[in-house]
C-alpha positions as CSV (number, residue, x, y, z in Angstrom):
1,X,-39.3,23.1,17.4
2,X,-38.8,21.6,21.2
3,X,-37.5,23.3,24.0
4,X,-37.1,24.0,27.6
5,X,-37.9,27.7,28.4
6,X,-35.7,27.6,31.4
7,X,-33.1,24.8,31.0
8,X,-31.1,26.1,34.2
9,X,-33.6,23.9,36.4
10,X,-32.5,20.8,34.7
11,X,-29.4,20.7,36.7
12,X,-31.5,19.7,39.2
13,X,-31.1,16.3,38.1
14,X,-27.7,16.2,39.5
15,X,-29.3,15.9,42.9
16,X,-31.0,12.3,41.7
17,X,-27.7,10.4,42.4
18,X,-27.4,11.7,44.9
19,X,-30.6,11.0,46.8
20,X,-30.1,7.3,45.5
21,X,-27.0,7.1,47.5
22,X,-28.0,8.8,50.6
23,X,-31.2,6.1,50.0
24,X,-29.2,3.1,49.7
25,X,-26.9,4.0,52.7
26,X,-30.4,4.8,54.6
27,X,-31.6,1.0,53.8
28,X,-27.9,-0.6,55.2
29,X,-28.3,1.8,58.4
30,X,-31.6,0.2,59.2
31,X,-30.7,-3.1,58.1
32,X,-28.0,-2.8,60.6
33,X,-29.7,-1.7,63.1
34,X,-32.4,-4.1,62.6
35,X,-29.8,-7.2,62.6
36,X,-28.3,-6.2,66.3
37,X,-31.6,-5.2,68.0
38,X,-32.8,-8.9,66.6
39,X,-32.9,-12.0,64.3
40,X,-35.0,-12.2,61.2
41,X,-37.2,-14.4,62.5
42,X,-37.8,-12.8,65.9
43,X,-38.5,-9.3,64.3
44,X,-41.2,-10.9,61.9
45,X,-42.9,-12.4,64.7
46,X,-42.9,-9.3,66.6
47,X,-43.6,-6.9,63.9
48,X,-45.5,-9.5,61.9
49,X,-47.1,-6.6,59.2
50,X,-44.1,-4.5,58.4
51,X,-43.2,-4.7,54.7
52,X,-39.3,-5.4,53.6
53,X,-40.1,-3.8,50.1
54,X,-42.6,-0.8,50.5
55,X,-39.7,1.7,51.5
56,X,-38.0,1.1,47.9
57,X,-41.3,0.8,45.9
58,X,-42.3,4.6,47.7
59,X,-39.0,5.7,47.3
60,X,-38.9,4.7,43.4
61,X,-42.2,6.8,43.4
62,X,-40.8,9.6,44.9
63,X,-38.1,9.7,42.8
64,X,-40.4,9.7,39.7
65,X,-42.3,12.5,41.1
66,X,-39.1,14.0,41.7
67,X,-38.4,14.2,38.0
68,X,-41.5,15.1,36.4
69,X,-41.2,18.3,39.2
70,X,-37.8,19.1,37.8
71,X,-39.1,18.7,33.4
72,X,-42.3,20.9,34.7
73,X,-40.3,23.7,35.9
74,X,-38.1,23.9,32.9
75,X,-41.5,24.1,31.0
76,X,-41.2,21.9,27.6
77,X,-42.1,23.8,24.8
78,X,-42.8,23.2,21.3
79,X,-43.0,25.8,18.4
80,X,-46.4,26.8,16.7
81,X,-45.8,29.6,14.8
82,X,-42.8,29.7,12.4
83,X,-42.2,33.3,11.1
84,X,-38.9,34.7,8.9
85,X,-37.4,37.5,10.1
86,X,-35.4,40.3,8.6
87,X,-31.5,40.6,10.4
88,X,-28.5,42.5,9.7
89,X,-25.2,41.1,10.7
90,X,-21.6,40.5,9.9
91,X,-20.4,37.0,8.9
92,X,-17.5,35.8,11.1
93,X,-14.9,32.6,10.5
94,X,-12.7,31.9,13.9
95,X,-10.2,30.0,12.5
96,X,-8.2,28.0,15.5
97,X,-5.1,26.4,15.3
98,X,-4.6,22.8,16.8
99,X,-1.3,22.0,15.9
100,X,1.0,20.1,18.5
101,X,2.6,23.6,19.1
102,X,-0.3,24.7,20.5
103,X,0.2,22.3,23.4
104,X,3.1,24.1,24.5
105,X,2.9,25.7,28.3
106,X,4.3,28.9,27.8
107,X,1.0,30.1,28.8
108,X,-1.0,29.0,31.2
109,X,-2.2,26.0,31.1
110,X,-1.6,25.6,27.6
111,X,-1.7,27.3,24.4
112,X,-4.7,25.5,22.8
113,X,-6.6,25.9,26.3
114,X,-6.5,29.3,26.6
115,X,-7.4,29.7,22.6
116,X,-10.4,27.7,23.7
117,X,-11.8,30.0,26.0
118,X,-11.1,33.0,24.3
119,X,-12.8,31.4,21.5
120,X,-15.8,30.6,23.5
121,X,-15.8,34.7,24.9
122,X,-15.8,35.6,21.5
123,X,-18.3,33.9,20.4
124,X,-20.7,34.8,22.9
125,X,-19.4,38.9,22.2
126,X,-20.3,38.4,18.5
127,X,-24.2,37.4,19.4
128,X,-26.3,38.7,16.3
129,X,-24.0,38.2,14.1
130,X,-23.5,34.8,11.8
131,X,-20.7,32.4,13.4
132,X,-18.2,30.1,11.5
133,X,-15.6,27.7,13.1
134,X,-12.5,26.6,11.2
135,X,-9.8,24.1,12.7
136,X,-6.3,23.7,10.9
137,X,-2.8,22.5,11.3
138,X,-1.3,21.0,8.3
139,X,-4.4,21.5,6.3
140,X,-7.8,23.1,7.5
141,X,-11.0,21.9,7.8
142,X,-14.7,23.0,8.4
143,X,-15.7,22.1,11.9
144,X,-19.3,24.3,11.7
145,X,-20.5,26.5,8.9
146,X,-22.1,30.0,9.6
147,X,-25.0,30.7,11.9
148,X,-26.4,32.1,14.9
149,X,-26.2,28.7,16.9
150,X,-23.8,30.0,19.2
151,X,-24.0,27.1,21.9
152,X,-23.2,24.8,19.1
153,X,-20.3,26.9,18.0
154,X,-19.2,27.4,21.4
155,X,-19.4,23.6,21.7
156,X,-17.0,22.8,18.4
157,X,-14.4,25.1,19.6
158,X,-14.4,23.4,23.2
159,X,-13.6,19.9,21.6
160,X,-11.1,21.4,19.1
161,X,-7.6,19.3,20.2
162,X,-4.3,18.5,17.8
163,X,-5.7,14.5,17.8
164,X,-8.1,16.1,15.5
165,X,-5.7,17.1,12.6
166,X,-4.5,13.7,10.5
167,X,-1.2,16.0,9.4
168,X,0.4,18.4,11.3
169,X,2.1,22.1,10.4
170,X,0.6,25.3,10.7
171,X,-1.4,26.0,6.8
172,X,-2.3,29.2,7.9
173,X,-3.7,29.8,3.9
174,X,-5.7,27.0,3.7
175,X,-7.6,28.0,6.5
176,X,-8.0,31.6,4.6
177,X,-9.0,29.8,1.3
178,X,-11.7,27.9,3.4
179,X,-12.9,30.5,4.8
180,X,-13.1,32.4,1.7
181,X,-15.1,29.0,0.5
182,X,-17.3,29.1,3.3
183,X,-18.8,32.3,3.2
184,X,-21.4,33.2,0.6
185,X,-20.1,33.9,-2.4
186,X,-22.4,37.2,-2.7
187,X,-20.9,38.3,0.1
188,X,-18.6,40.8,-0.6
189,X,-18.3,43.3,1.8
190,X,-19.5,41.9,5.2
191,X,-17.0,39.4,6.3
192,X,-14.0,38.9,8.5
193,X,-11.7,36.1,9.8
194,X,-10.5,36.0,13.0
195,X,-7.1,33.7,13.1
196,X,-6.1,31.9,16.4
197,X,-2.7,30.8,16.3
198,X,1.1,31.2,17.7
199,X,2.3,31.4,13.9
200,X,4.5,28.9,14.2
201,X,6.0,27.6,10.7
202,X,4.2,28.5,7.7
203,X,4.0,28.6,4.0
204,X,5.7,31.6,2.3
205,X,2.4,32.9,-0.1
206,X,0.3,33.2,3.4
207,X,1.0,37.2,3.2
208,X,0.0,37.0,-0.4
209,X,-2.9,35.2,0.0
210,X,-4.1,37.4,3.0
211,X,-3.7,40.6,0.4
212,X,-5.8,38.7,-2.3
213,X,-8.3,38.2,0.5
214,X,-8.3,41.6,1.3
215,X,-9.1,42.4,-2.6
216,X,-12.1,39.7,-1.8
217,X,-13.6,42.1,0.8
218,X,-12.8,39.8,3.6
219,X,-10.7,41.6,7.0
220,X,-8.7,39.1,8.5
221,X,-7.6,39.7,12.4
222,X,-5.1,37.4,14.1
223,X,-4.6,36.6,17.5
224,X,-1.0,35.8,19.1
225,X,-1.2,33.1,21.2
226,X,2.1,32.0,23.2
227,X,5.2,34.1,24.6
228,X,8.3,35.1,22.1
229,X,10.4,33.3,25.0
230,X,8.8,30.0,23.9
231,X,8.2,26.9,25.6
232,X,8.7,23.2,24.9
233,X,5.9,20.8,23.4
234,X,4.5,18.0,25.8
235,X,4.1,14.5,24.1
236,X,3.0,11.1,25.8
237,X,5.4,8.1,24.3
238,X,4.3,4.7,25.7
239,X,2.5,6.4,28.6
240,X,5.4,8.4,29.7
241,X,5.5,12.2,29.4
242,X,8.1,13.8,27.1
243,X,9.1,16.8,25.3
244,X,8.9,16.7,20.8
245,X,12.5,16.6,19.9
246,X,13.9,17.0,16.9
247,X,16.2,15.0,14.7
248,X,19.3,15.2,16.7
249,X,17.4,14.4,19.8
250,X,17.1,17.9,21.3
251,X,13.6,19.1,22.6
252,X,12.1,21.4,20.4
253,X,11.2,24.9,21.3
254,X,8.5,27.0,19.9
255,X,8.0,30.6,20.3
256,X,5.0,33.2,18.8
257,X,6.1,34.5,15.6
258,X,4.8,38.5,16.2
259,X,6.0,39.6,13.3
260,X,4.2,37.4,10.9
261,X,0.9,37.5,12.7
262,X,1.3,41.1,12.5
263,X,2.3,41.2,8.8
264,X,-0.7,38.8,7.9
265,X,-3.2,40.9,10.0
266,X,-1.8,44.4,8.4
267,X,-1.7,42.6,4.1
268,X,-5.6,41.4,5.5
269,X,-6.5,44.9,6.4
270,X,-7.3,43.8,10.2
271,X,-5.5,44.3,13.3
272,X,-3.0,41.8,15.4
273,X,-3.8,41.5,19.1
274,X,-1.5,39.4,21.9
275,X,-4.0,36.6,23.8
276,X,-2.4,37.8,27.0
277,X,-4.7,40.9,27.0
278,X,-7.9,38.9,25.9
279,X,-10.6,40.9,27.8
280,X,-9.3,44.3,25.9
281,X,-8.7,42.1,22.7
282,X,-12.5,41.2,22.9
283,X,-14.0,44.9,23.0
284,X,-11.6,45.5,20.7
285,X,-12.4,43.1,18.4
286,X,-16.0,43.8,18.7
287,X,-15.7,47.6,17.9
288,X,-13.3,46.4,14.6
289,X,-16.3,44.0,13.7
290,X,-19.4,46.3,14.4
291,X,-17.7,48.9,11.5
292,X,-17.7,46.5,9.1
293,X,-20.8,47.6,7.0
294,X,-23.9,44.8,8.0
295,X,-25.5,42.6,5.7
296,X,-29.3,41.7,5.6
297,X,-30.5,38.5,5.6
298,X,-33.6,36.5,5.7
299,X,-34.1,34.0,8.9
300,X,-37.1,31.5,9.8
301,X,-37.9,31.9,13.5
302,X,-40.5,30.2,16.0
303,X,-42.3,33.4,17.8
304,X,-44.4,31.2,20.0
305,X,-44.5,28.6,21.7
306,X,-46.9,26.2,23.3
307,X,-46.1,25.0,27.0
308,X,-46.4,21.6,28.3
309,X,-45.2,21.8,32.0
310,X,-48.9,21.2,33.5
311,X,-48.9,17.6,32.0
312,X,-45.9,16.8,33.9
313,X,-46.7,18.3,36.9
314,X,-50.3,16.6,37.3
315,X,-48.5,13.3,37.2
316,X,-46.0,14.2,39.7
317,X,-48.5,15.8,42.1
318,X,-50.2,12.1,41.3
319,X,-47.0,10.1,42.1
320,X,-46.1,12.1,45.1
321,X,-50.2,11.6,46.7
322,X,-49.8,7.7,46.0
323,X,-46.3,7.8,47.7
324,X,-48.2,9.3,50.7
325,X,-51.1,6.7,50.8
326,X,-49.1,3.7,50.5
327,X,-47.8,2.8,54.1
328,X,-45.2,0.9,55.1
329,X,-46.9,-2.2,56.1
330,X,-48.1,-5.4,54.0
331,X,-51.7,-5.5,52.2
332,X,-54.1,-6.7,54.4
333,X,-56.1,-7.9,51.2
334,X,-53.4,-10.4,49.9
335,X,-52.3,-12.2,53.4
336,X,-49.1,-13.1,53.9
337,X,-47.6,-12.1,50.4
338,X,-44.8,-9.3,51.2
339,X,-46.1,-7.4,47.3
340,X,-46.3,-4.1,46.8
């Protein structure tokens, strides 16, 4: 297995462009100031050995040296020594809803942004415990099955948008029956759902199916995410903004349904919470979770890891020694050719 033991020092390489640009405004600044204290021609006859290519070349080999600097103090890695490992944890499904409700601005910015990051706290809150994400709107679907990847799950739930859901609605059992699914099915006892929606619209048996689920040994929690005032849904029509209307023409407004998120979370033995209070929601959440009896399981881990950062830093201590040898004038050895 490959990695960087400190990945933080790649952002380093941000500064690249940067140095490229400053470079190539450098090169025009002399070039200017070249051009008005003389012509070409008189500046090669007076500075006859100056090269018009060495400041690139020992640039480009500063830059290179630059690099390999940058990969060395992240210190590639690569696994030797693979090793399973006993863990105990609880097995938890967000399910988030991206249906176009969800782009309503009743909360700022919107509702599906500030399910997002909530999503992306909780995740990091449940660390050592196994991590599921489930998208739905007129149906649900498996965006990433259960594990301990939690950049990657915090990744899915970032790029979860409505343009991802082919029918739209708000099939808040579907994404209990997945979920149910989705989890081993030895698993009886050490499992929960987290639902992430503003309940708007859905099918009458959700209640019913949340109780069954409950029967299944599975706690489902649901998070409120809008205002009962409601708010009107953005669209885009040809390029121009707009609000979703409905038949008769009048913009359609959509408001949190409390009482059914409150209902489902009470039939699936779990507790409702309102987004606007997500920090409290999160320990709250977490203390829910962390009574839910844990389950052991069986993981393959790499407990060591060989490093690689001298290779990269010998070359880059040899690029940066050649970038200070080579001067700025032409090789003597090869006349009047300007080469590097």
């Amino acid at each position: 297995m490959f990695r960087f033991e400190h990945p933080e020092y790649l952002w380093g390489f941000l500064l690249i462009p940067l140095l490229i640009v400053l470079f190539v405004f450098m090169l025009r600044a002399r070039q200017q100031a070249l051009n008005n204290f003389g012509n070409n021609t008189l500046l090669a006859q007076l500075v006859p050995t100056m090269s018009k290519y060495k400041h690139t070349f020992k640039f480009i080999l500063l830059m290179i040296a630059i690099i390999l600097l940058l990969i060395s103090w992240a210190n590639p890695q690569w696994g030797t020594k693979r090793e399973k490992v006993k863990r105990k944890s609880v097995d938890v499904f967000i399910a988030l809803d991206i249906s176009y409700s969800m782009l309503a601005e009743d909360v700022a910015p919107n509702r599906i942004e500030r399910a997002r990051k909530f999503s992306e706290k909780l995740i990091r809150g449940l660390k050592g415990d196994r991590v599921g994400t489930i998208i739905f709107a007129g149906n649900a679907y498996l965006q990433m099955p259960l594990t301990t990847d939690y950049s990657a799950a915090q990744l899915f739930v970032k790029s979860a948008n409505p343009d991802m859901a082919p029918s739209q609605g708000t099939a808040i059992s579907d994404a209990i029956d997945l979920a149910e699914l989705s989890f081993e099915q030895n698993n009886k006892q050490h499992k929960a759902l987290v639902i992430i929606t503003d309940g708007e619209t859905h099918d009458e048996a959700t209640i019913a199916r949340a109780e069954e689920a409950r029967n299944n040994g599975l706690l489902i929690f649901t998070v409120g995410v809008g205002s009962q005032e409601g708010g009107l849904i953005p669209i885009f029509i040809n390029g121009r903004s707009d609000y979703k209307r409905d038949k008769t023409g009048n913009p359609v407004q959509t408001k949190l349904n409390v009482q059914m998120l409150q209902e489902l979370a009470e039939a699936g033995g779990g507790t409702y919470f309102n987004l606007t209070d997500d920090d409290k929601i999160l320990d709250a959440l977490r203390t829910s979770i962390d009574k839910i009896e844990k389950r052991e399981f069986e993981q393959r881990m790499f407990n060591e890891f060989e490093s690689y950062f001298q290779y990269f830093l010998f070359f880059a201590i040899l690029f940066i020694i050649a970038e200070f040898l080579i001067s700025y004038r032409k090789n003597r050895w090869i006349g009047d050719k300007d080469i590097f």
